[in-house]
N, C-alpha and C positions, 0 to 999 in steps of 0.2 A: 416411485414412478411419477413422472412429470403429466401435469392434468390442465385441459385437457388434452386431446390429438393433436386439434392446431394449434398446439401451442404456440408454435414457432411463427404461424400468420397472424397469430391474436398479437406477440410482440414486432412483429417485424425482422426477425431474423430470416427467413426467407427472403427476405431483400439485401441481407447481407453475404448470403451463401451464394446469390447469384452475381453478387461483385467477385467474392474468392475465385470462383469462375471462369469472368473476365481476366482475372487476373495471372491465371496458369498460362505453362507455357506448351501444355501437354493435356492429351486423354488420362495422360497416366494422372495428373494435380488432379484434371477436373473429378475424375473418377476418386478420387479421397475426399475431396469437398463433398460429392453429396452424401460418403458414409457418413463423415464427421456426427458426432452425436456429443449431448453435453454427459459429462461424468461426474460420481461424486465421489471417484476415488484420486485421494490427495496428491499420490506419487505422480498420477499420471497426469494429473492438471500443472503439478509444478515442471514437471519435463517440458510438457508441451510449452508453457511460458519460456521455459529459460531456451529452450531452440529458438522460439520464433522471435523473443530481444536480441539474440547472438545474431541470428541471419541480417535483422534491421540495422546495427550493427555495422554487417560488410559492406550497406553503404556506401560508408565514410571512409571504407578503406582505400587505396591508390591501387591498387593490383584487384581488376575487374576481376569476380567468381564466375567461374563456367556456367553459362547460361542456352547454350546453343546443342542442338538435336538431341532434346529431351523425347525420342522414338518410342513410341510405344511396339515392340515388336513381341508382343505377348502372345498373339494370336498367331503368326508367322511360327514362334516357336513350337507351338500345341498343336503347327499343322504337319510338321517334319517330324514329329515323335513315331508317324509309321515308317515301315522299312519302304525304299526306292522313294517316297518324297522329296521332293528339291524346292529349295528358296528362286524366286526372281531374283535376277541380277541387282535390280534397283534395292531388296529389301539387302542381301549382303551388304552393299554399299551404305545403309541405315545402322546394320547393326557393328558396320565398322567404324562408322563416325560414333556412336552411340560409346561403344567402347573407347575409342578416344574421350570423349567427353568422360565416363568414370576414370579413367587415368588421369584426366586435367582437376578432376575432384581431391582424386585420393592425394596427389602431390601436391593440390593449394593449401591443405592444413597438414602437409610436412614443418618442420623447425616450430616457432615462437608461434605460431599461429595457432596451434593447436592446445597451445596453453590458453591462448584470448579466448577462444572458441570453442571452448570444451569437448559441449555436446554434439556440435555440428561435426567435430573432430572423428571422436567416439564413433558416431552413425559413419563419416566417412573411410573409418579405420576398417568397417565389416567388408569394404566391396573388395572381391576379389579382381584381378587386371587380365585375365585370362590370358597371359602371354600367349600360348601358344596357337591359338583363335587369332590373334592379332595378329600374327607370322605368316599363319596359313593363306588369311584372306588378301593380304596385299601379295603374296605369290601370285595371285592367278588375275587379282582386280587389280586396275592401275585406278589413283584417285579420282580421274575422270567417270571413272563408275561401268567402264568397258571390261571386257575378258582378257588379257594378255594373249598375245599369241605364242608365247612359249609356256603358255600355260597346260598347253601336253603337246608330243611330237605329231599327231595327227591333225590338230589344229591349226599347226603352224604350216604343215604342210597346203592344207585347205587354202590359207590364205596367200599363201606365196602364189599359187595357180591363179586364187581368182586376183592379185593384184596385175595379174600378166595378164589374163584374158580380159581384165579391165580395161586397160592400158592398150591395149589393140581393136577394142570397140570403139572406145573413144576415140582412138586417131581415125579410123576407117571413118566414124562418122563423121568427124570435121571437116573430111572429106569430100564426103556424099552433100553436105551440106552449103559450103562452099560451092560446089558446083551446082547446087539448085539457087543459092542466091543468085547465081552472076548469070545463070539463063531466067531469071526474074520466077523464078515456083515461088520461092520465099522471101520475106520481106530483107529486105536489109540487116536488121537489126535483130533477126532468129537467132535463137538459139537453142542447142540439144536441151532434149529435155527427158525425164521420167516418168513413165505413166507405167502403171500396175507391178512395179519392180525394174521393167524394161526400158531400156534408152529408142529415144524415137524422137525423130525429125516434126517441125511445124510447116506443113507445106497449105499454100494458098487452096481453099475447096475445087476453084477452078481448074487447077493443074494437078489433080489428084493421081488423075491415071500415066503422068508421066514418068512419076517415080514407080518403082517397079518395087513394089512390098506393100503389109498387111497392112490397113488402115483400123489401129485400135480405137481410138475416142474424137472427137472434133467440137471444137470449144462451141460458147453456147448461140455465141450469133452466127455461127456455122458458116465462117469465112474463114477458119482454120481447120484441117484437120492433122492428127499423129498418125505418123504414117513410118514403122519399123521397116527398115529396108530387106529388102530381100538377103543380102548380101550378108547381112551381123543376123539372122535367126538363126542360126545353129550355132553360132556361138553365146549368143545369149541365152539359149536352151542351156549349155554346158555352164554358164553361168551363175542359171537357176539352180541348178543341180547340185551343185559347188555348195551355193548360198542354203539349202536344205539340209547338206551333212556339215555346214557348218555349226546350223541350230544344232545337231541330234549332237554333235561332239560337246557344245556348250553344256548340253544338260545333263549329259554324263561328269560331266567336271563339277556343275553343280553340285549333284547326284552324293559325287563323291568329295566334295563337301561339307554334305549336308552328314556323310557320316560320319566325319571330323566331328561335326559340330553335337551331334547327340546324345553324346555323353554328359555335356556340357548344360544342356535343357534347363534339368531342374532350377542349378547354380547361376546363370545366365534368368530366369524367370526371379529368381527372389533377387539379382540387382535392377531388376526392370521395377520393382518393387519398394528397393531402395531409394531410386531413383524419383518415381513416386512420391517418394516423402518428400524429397528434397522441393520437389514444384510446388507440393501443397503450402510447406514452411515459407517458399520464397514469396506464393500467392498472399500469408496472413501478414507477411512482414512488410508487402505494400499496401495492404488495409490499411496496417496499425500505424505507418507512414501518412497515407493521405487523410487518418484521422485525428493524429495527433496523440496515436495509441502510446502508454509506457507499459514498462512492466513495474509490477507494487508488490511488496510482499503479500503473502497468501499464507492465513495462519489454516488449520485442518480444525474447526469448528467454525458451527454458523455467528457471521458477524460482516456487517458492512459500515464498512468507513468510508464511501467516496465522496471527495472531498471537489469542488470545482467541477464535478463531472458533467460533460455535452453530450449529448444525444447523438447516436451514431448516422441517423438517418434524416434528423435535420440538419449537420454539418452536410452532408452530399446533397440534401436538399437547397440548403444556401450557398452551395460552393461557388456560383457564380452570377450570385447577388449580391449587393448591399447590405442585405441582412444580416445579425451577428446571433449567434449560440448561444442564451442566457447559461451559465457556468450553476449549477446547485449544489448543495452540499444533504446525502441523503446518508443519515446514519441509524446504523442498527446495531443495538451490542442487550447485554445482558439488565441493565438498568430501561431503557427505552426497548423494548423488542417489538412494538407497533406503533407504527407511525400513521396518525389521521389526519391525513391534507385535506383542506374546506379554503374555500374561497370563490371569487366570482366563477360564470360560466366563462367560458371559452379564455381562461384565466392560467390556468397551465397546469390544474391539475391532474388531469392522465398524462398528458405530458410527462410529468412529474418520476408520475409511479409507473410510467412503460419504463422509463428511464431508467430505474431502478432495477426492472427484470428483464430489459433486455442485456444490461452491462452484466447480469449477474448472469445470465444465460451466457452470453459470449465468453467470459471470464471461466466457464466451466468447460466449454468447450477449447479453451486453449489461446482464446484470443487478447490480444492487447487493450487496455483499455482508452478513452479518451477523458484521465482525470489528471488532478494534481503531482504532484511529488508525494506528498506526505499523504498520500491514500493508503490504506492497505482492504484486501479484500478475505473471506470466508469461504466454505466448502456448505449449501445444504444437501441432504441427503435427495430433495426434490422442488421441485417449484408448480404449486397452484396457481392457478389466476381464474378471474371471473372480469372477463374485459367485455362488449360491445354487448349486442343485442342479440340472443339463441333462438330469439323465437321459434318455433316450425308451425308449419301446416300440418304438414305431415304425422307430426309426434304430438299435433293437439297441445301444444306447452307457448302460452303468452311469454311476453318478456320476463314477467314478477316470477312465473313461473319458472322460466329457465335457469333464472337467477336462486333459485330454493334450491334447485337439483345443485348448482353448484357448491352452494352452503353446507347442503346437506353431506356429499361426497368431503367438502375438507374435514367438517366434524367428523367423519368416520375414518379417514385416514390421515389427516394431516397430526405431527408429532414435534419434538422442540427442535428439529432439524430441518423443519418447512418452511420455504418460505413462499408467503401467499399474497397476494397481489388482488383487490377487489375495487373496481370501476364504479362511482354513486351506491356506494353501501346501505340497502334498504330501499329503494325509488323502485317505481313501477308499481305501485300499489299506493292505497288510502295513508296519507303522510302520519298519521298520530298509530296506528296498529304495525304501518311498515318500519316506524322507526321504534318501536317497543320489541318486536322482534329484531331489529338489528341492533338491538343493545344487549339480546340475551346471547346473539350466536356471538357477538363483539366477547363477553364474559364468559363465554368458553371457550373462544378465541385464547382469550389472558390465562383462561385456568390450564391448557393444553402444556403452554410455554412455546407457542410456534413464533412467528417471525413477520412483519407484515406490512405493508404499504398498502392503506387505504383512502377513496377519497369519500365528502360526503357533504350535504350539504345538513345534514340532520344537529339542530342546537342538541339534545339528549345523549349526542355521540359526544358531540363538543366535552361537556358536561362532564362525559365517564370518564374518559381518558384525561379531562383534567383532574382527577380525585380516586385515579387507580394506579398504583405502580403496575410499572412496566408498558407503560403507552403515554406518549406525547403527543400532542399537537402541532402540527404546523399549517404553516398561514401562506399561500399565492398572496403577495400583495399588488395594492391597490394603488396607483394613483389618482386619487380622490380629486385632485386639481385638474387635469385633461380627463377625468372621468374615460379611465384605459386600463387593461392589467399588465403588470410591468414583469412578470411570466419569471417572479423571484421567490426563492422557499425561503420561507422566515420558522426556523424550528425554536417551538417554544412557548408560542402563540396559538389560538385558535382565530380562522379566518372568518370573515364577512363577507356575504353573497352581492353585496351592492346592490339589491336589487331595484330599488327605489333611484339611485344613482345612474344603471345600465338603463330604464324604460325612459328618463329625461331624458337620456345621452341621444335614444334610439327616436323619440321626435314624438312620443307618444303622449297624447293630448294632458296639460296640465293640471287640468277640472279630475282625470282620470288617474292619475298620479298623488293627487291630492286627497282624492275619496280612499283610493286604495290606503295610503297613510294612515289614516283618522280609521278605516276598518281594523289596521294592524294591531292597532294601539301603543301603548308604552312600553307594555310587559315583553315583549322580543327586545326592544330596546334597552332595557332593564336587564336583560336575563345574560342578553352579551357583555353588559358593561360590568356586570357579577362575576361573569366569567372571565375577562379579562384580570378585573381585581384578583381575581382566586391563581390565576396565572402567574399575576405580579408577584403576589408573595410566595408561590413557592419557586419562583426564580432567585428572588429575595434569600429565602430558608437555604436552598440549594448552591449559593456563592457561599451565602454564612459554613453551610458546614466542609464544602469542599476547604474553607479558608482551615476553619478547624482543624480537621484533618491534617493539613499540610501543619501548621504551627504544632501540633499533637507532632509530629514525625521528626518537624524541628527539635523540640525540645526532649525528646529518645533521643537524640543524635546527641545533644550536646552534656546530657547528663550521661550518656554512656562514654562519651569524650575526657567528663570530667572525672567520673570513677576509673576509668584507665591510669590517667596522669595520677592521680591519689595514689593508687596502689604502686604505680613506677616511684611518684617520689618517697613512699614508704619504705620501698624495696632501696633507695638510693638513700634514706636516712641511718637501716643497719646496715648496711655494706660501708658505710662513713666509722659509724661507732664500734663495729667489728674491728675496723682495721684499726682505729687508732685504741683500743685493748690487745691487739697483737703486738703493734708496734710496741706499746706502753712496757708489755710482760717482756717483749726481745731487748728494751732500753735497761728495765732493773736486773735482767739476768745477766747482763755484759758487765752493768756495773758492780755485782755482787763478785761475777768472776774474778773481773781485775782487782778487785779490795784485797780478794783472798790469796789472788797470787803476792802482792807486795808485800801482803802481813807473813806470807812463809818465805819470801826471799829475804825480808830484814831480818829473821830470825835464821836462815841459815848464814848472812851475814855478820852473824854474832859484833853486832856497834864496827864493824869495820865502816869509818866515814864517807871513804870515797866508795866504796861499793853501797853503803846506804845511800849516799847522796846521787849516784847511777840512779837506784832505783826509786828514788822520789822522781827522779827527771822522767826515767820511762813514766811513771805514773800521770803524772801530770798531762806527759803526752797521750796514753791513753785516757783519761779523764776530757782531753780537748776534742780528740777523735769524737768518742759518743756524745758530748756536745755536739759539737758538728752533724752527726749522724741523725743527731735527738733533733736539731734545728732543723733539717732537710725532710727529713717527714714530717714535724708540724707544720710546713712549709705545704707541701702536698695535704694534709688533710685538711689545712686551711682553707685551699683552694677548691678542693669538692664540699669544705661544709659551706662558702658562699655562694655556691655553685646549687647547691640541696637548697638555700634558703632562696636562691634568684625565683627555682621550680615551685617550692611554696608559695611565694608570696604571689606569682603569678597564677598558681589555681588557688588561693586564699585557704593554704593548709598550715594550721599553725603548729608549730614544734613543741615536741614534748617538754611539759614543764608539771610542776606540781601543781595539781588542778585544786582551786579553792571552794570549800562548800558551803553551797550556797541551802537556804532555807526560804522555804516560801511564808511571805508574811501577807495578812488580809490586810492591814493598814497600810497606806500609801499615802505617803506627806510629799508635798511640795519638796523639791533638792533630791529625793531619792532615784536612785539608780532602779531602771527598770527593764524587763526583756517584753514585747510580744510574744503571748501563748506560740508555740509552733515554731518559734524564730530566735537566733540569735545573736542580733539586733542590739546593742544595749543604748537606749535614752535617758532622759531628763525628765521627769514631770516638774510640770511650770505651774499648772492649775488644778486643783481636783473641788468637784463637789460630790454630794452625795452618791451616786453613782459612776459618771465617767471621770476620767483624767486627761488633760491635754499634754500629751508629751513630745518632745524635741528628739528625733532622729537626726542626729546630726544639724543642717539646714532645714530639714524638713518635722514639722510640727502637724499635727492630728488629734483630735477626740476620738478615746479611747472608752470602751467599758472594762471598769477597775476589775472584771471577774477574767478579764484576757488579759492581766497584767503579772509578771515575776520580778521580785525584786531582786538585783545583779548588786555590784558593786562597781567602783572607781577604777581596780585592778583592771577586771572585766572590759571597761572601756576602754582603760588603754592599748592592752591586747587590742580590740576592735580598731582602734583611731590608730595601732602601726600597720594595719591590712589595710585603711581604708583608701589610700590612693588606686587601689584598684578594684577595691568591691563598693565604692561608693556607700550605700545603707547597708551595707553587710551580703554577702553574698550569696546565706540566702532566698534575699529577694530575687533572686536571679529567674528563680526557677518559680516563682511566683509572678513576677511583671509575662514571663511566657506561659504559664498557665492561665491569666486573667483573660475572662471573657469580657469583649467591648458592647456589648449586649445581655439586656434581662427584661424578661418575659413575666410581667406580675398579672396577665389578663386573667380575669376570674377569681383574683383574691378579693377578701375585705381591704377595706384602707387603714386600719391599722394594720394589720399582719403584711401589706404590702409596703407601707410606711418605713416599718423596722425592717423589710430587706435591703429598701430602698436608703435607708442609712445607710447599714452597713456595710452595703456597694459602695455609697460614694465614698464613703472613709478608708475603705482599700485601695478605691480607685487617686484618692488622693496620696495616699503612704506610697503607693508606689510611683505616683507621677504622673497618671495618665494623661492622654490629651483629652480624647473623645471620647463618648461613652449613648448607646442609645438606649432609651426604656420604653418597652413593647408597653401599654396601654390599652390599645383599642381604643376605638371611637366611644360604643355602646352612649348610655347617658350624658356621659361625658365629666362623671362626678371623680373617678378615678383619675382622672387627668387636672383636672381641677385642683385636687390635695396633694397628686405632686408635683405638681408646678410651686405650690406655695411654699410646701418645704423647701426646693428649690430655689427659691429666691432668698430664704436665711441662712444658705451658706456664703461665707463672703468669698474660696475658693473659687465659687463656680462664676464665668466671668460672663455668660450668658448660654442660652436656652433657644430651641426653637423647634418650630414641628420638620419634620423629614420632609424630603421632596416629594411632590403627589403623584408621579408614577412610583417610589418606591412606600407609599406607605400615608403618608402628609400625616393629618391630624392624629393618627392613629399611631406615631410616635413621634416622642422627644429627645431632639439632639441635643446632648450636654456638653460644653465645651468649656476647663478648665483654664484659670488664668495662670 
């Protein structure tokens, strides 16, 4: 459950519910905007999105969607439900246009559209057309919104009468009328007129008494009076009379209408309903229009990624100013799941973090957002906040105090599916006890697993979040140069209040600015520039291991690549040597057979010459055949064994041969052939003394210790030196040059035991080629840096040294760069 009550005013979403609003075209929209409530159930968050981008959508389309007598005739319906009830003419005529308009629905997402459209499709597929509802009511109503006159036989007769008793009042009085202008009663320019249903004469007040009839009304400067003549009062009576059982015929037609219609009620009330929906959809799809809303995917756990996001209520706020929407980037996932914004006042930190919960509020509630493309958004289960000042009177509770009751409510219900929102985290009380307390509720915050944008101005907040997983820092920055805040989230950093900066800016006397200083001291000075350090490096650690990571996943990729291809060309070296022992056994059994037939046809030839000499020829000619035949398959198995050696030699697999043995010897002379421990490599040693050897990889030469050395042979090499156009040192170094780290971390060793790691790195880092290489050191005394620097300079390999850049590190490491 979402905390507190106003929630909705503490973010400003009630400012947005009353655009949706504005925005209907109907009671029926406005009445769904105010139920609207946010959800944390996933199905129905992602419906609501994919309808209200579909509708945004129609748009851009060339065939306008039905927007016109969206009627709310709900109440009309719920009044006809008793028996003898009847609708107004005028409501019929609503719920006939109304029905048209569902017909104009249900056939705009007939054909291809209802594939673009899906959902909108779906909702329009449920409305029923009520044909026969639409039959009934144009029988009796013309679209003018009148009653037909053959809308039953007594009404038509009604009206034939009074159009003939019309039609003879009028002429009599044109009459009567005429003859009072031309003896001067009435003006020139009179004309009949109607007063209380009845036609009557304007005769001048003077000459009242010479028309002979009823004088009804006389205009207000009482130089006119109406004056019904004698002559048309009983037919106007008859008139009346007419026009009376006209009504009572009308609303028995209604009447009997309305019993048409009754059945109809319930079915008719739930497309009023559907109907409804559709205004609401159309209402969020012009929000998400004038705010530059999209739709983002939405995974079904807590997590926010919005990337570029604008604040919904300062775009409408700046819609028709010069001002522009600073774009932020606010993220929450499982590694950061609290974020603590610090920076100047009036800097954009609530800004910041309304930002945050009011996109996450609308997003729940079904609304579009105003962020990037590559945003994507989460489901929490609820949303806390502790925004503005609660103080009361009434409840006896200070500001500090209001702010505990909040605290204290998240700690009792907030869970890893919260997410909570806290305005100046810890203020309103004594700064050294209010921010001791808002570092322990902050560490039960972290230990919960909830979710959070907070702001604060507290260094000790800074401090925890830089040295706790799962909470980062970010920084409102500052332009220090126009002393202004430039209302930008820098995640990653912890920010600066400027405060010494903001009171010059504000004109506040110098003597007072300069005592305040000298009161601060150094130590806040010192403590941010600590903090920043502590930041740096593990932005530093944090590139370092994602790089990891990723070169780790490279090289799975390409040894799993490389053991594939091994085993195919494995599988393609017996499938080679199978077939040519098939071929080999089909070659000697053809040729055993033909031996045998020639050796029993010369002997049943008993020396007959020309029949032996037949059967030498046959022979001969079979002899040539299996030649032939014998030719044609080594021909083919030729062609796959070059074909097997292409795949070898290209993943550096050598072919079976009789493998020579080798014996490991401790003496190691000058000229001997030799392997690196682990590798097989075979070089040259050129130099040895008592301990190490300098040996010759090919081009590449390195000091070796003689205890990582196996003695190989000459054979051995050249097997290597026919692989080596494409393993270069052997291939596998392969998998060594991508497991080598370009970084090592000796901080806290002696200098000898750092000495010898620090060797044997660089004599790897040399065997293999590297370019660069960095060695963590630390500052500390400075003796560690010192010794290996010096070593550093008796390699002739290294072609210089230098300390790191000073936001990544300076003194505190050395960059090593090979010639």
């Amino acid at each position: 459950m979402n905390y507190p009550q106003n929630i909705e005013q503490k973010l400003g979403f009630d400012t947005i519910r009353e655009k949706l609003k504005s925005y209907c075209l109907s009671e029926l929209g406005r009445e769904l905007v105010v139920k609207m409530q946010f959800s944390n159930n996933y199905k129905s968050v992602k419906l609501w999105l994919e309808q209200t981008a579909e509708y945004k959508s129609l748009f851009n389309e060339d065939k306008s969607f039905p927007v016109d007598n969206y009627h709310d005739l709900r109440p009309m319906l719920n009044r006809l439900k008793p028996e003898g009830m009847f609708p107004e003419t005028e409501e019929v005529v609503k719920l006939r246009k109304s029905l048209q308009t569902m017909r104009a629905i249900h056939k705009w997402f007939s054909g291809e559209l209802s594939q673009k459209y899906p959902e909108l499709a779906r909702l329009a597929a449920s409305f029923e057309v009520f044909p026969y509802l639409f039959e009934r009511i144009d029988r009796i109503i013309t679209s003018a919104g009148r009653i037909k006159d053959n809308a039953s036989a007594e009404l038509q007769q009604i009206r034939n009468f009074l159009d003939s008793e019309r039609g003879r009042v009028s002429k009599q009085m044109r009459t009567v009328l005429k003859d009072a202008i031309h003896k001067g009663y009435a003006d020139d320019e009179a004309q009949v007129v109607v007063r209380e249903g009845r036609l009557m004469l304007p005769v001048k007040s003077s000459f009242r008494r010479k028309i002979n009839g009823i004088v009804h009304d006389e205009s207000t400067s009482g130089k006119t009076v109406y004056i019904e003549p004698q002559a048309i009062i009983e037919i106007n009576n008859e008139i009346r009379d007419a026009e009376y059982r006209e009504k009572r015929e009308i609303i028995k037609i209604l009447r009997d209408l309305a019993d048409d219609i009754r059945p109809y009620i319930p079915d008719l009330i739930g497309f009023y309903n559907k109907l409804a929906i559709f205004d609401f959809i159309r209402a969020k799809a012009i929000l998400a229009k004038e705010m530059q809303g999209i739709q983002i995917p939405v995974d079904n756990k807590p997590i926010m990624f919005f990337r570029k996001a604008l604040n919904p209520l300062l775009l409408f706020s700046f819609k028709n100013s010069e001002r522009k929407v600073i774009a932020n980037d606010i993220i929450l996932n499982e590694q950061q799941r609290i974020l603590l914004i610090s920076g100047p006042n009036a800097g954009g930190k609530s800004v910041a973090m309304k930002t945050a919960g009011l996109l996450q509020f609308m997003l729940q509630c079904g609304l579009l957002l105003p962020v990037s493309q590559d945003a994507t958004g989460g489901i929490f289960k609820q949303i806390h906040i502790d925004i503005g000042d609660d103080q009361s009177i009434d409840n006896d509770l200070s500001t500090y105090s209001s702010h505990l009751m909040h605290m204290k409510h998240m700690l009792r219900n907030a869970d890893s599916k919260t997410l909570i929102l806290v305005d100046e985290f810890g203020s309103g009380t004594e700064p050294v006890i209010g921010g001791a307390i808002a570092e322990a509720v902050l560490d039960q915050f972290r230990q919960s697993g909830l979710y959070g944008v907070i702001t604060t101005h507290y260094s000790n907040l800074k401090h925890y979040a830089a040295n706790n997983e799962g909470l980062v820092n970010g920084a409102m920055l500052f332009d220090s140069g126009k002393i202004e805040p430039v209302y930008k989230l820098e995640t990653g950093k912890p920010g600066s209040s400027f405060a010494i900066e903001i009171a010059h800016k504000t004109g506040l006397p110098k003597n007072v600015i300069e005592d305040a200083r000298n009161r601060a001291g150094t130590d806040q000075a010192d403590f941010d520039k600590h903090l920043r350090e502590i930041m740096r490096d593990k932005k530093y650690y944090d590139e370092k291991r994602t790089q990891i990571k990723k070169q780790e996943k490279e090289l799975e990729k390409l040894l799993s690549q490389q053991a594939y291809e091994l085993e195919k060309t494995k599988k393609m070296q017996d499938e080679i040597l199978n077939e040519a022992r098939t071929k080999a056994k089909e070659t000697l059994n053809s040729s055993n057979k033909l031996i045998e037939n020639t050796i029993r046809e010369i002997k049943e030839a008993q020396a007959n010459k020309e029949k032996t000499k037949a059967i030498r020829k046959d022979f001969e000619k079979g002899k040539s055949q299996i030649a032939e035949g014998k030719a044609k398959k080594a021909s083919r198995i030729d062609k796959r064994i070059k074909g097997f050696e292409k795949v070898s030699k290209k993943h550096h697999v050598d072919l079976p041969e009789k493998q020579e043995s080798e014996r490991n010897e401790k003496t190691i002379n000058v000229g001997d052939m030799v392997k690196l421990e682990g590798q097989e490599t075979v070089g040259e040693v050129i130099e040895t003394n008592d301990k190490n050897a300098v040996v010759a990889f090919g081009a590449l030469m390195t000091s070796v210790s003689k205890d990582r050395l196996t003695k190989s042979s000459k054979k051995a090499q050249r097997r290597q030196q026919r692989n080596s156009g494409k393993s270069n040192i052997g291939s596998n170094l392969l998998e060594k040059q991508h497991a080598f780290k370009t970084g090592i971390d000796i901080r806290g060793k002696y200098v000898d035991e750092a000495l010898q790691e620090i060797t044997d790195y660089i004599d790897e880092a040399i065997m293999l080629g590297v370019n660069e290489v960095k060695i963590l050191h630390g500052k500390g005394n400075g003796v560690l840096r010192k010794a290996v620097r010096e070593y550093l300079s008796t390699v002739p390999e290294i072609a210089r040294f230098k300390d790191e850049h000073i936001d990544l590190g300076g003194a505190g490491i050395t960059v090593v760069q090979f010639s």
